[in-house]
N, C-alpha and C positions, 0 to 999 in steps of 0.2 A: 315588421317588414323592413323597419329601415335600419335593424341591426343585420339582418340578413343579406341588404342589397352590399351592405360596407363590406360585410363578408365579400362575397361576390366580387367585389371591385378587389378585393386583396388576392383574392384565388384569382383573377385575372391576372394582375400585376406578377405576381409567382410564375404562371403560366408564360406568362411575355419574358421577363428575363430569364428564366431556363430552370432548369430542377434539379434538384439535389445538391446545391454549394450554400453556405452559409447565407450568403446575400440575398436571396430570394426569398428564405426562410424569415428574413427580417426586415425585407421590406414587408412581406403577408403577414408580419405583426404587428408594423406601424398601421397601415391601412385598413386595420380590424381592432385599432387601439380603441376599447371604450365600448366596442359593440358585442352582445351576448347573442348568442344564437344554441337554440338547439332540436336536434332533428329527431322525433323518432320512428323507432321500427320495430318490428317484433316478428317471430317465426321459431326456424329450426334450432334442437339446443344441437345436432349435429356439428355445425360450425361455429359453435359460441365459443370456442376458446382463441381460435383466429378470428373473427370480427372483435373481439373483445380488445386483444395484442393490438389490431389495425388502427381502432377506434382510437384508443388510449394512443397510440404512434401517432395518430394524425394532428390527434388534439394537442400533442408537443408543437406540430407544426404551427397550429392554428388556434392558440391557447382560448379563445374567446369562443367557440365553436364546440361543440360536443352532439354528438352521436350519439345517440340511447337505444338499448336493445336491452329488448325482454327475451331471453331462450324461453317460449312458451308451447313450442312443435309447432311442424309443417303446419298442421292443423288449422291451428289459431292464427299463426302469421297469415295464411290466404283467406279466412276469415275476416280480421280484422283490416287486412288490404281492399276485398273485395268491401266493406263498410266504410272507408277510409276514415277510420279511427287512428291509424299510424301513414308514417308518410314513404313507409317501404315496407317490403314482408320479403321471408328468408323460408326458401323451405328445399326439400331432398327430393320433394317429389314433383316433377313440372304437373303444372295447372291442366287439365281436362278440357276441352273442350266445352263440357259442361260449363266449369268453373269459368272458363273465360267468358260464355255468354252471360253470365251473372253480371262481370262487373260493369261498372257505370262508364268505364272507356279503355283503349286495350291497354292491355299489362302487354309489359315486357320482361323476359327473363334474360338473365345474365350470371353467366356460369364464373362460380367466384375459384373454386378449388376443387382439387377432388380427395374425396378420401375410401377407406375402406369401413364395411361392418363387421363385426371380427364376430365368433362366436367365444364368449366367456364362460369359465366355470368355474367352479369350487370345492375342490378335490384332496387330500392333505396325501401327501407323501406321494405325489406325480410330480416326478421333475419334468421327465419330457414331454413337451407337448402333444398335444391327443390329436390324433389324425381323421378328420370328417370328409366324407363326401356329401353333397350333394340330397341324395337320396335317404340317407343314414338323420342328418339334420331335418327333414321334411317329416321321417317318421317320428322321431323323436318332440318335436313340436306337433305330431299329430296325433301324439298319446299312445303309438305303436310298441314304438319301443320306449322300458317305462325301468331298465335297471344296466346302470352303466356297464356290467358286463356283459349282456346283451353278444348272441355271438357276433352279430353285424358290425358290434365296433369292436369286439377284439381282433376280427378278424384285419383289420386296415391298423392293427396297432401291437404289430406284433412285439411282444418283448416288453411289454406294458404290462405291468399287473393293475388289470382293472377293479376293484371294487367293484363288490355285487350290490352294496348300495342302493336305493330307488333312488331315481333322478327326479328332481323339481325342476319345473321347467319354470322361467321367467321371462316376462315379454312387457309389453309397452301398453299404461293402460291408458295412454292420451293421443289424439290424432296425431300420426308421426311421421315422418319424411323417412327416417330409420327403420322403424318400419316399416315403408313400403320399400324400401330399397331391398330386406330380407327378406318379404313375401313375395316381392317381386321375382326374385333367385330363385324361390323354392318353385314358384308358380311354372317355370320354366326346366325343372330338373322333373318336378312330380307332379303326373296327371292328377293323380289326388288329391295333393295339395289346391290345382290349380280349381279342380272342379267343385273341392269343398270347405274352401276357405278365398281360396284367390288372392287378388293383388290388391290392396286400396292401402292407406295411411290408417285404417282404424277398420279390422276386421274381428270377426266372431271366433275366440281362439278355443280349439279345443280340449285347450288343458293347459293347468298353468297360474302364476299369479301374474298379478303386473304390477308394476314401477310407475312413476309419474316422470319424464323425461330421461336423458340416457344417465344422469344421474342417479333418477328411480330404481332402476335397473342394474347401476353398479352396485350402490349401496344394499339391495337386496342379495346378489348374487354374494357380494364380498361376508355375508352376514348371516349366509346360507348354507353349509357340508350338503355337498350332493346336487346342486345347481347347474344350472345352467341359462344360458340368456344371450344376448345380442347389444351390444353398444357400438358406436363408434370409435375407433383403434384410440382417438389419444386419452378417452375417458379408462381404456384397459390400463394404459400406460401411466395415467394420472394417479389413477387406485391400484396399481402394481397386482390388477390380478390376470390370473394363466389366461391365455386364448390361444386357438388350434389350428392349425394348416387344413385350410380347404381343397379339395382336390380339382382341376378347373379341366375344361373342354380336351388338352391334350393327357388329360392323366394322371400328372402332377399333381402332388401336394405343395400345395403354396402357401409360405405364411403373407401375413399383411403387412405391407412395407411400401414405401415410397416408390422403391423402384418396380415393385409389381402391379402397383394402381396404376402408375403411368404406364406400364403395358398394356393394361388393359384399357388405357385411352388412346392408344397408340392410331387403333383405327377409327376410332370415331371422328375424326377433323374430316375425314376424307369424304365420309357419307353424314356428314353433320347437317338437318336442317336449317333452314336460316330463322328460324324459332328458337333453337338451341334444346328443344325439350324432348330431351334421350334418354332410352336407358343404356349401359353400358354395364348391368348385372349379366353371367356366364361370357363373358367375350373372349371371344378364340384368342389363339395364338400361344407360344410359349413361355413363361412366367405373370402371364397373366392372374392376378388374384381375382376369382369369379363374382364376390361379391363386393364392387365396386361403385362408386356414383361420383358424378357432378354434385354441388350443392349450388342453389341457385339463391340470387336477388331479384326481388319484384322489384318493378317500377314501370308507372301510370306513363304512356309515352307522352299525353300532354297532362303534366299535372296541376292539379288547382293552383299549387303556391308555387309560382315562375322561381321567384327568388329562391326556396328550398331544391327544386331540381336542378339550377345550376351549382349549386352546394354539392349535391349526390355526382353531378355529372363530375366536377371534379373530385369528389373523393374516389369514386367507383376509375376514373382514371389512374391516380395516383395505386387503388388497390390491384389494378392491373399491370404495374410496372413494378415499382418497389413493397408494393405489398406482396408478391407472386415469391417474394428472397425470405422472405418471415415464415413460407409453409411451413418447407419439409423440417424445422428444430420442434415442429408441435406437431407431427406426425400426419401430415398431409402430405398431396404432392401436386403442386404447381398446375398450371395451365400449360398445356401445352403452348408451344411458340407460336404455331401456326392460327391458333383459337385466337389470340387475342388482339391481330387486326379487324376478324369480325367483328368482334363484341365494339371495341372502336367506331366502330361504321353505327352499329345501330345507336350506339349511344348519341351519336350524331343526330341519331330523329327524335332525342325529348326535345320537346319545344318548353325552353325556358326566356322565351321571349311573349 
């Protein structure tokens, strides 16, 4: 406790002279000289490549202090929050209603970034990427369509020589915030999808293998001829394998990119709960990418260890100013300007006193 209060005294001190100039950075190293502190958390592996960069950023700031994070899925992270076995949870999918009444006092979410979920495959001699809709994706994950030339996907790919090939499908075999971000989409495009499979972080899939985190799932796909599966854009981009332009609300094919995830946050600030907990999967308008999410942090508004929520409160600030400039090089894209007065305000109500 009383490496964590010196903390505290040091993120204050930082806090009072101003942020971002050498000085401030070195006064919060004298005033933290000697004391070890460390927090943890565990959740979604959606955003483990930015909490990872943040962490690792902050801990420059704040050399005696460290942030631990397990990418374990949505899953586990509101699990082991709802136990308070860790001192934050990380997850893609906001907490239920359900799940809130479980824990021991209210959780708080707070929307760190946003990203997209791409569909991945594994096809050899396709340069250009493969053009999915909606409907096409939902049967194909629901054992419909079961041989990549299928006439439904040549037909949206024309000039594509498709492989007649059987497709393997691949999915997620651990509670997943990723997962519910893509069954949540399909849930939405296909009554069938929604009626026989539906929306949750861990559903009954009708075909398919699975993966152990988005990890699981690259490594499976990249290791697979004839694949197919779901990760998070920067795990495509990390393992250099194909993913496809989604078709979204105006008709377009859209691929996944920064600037199309922020379209399709574009309106959510305006109708935004003051809970935060949205979906923002098919959302109208033009270049919007349809299957899009917030990813969120937990946090207990009054937490047991005072001294560890003013720790978070200021890191979860600092991750809202100069952590928001780290997204878009790792393939995320920012908070909108308008979100993060909100999230401000609420962070206002942990009681770290």
């Amino acid at each position: 406790m009383r490496n964590l209060i010196a903390i505290v005294a040091g993120l204050a001190l930082t806090a009072a002279c101003g942020g971002g100039s050498s000085g401030p950075v070195k006064a919060s190293e004298e005033a933290t000289s000697g004391a070890n502190a460390q927090i943890n958390g565990a959740g979604a592996t959606f955003p483990n490549p930015i909490y990872s960069k943040w962490f690792s950023e902050y801990n420059k700031i704040h050399p005696n202090l460290k942030i631990n994070y397990q990418p374990i899925g949505s899953g586990g992270g509101i699990r082991q929050v709802l136990e308070r076995t860790v001192f934050f949870g990380a997850t893609d999918q906001p907490m239920t209603d359900e799940m809130l009444s479980k824990a021991p006092g209210l959780v708080l979410h707070f929307p760190t970034v946003l990203g997209a979920v791409v569909p991945v495959y594994n096809l050899e001699g396709i340069d250009a990427p493969i053009k999915f809709t909606g409907s096409v994706l939902a049967d194909i994950f629901l054992g419909k369509i079961t041989k990549w030339n299928d006439p439904a996907l040549v037909k949206i790919n024309a000039g594509v020589k498709l492989p007649s090939g059987a497709i393997t499908v691949v999915h997620r075999s651990d509670g997943s915030g990723t997962t519910f971000v893509w069954v949540d989409y399909l849930s939405k495009i296909s009554a069938e999808w929604k009626e026989k499979v539906g929306a949750s972080s861990s559903v009954n899939w009708p075909v398919g293998v699975g993966g152990k985190g988005n990890e699981g799932v690259s490594g499976l796909v990249k290791q697979t001829p004839g694949s197919i599966g779901y990760v998070e854009l920067v795990y495509a981009l990390q393992n250099k394998i194909s993913y496809g332009a989604v078709q979204n609300q105006t008709g377009e094919f859209v691929n996944p990119e920064v600037t199309s995830v922020t379209a399709a946050a574009a309106g959510a600030v305006a109708t935004m709960p003051k809970d935060f907990r949205v979906s923002i999967t098919n959302a109208p308008g033009a270049g919007a990418y349809p299957i899009s999410s917030f990813t969120w942090i937990l946090l207990y508004e009054s937490p047991e260890d005072k001294a560890s929520g003013a720790v978070m409160v200021a890191f979860m600030k600092w991750a809202l100013s100069d952590g928001q400039k780290m997204a878009t090089a790792l393939g995320y894209a920012p908070l909108p300007d308008a979100l993060v007065p909100m999230e401000l305000e609420q962070l206002s109500r942990i009681k770290v006193q």
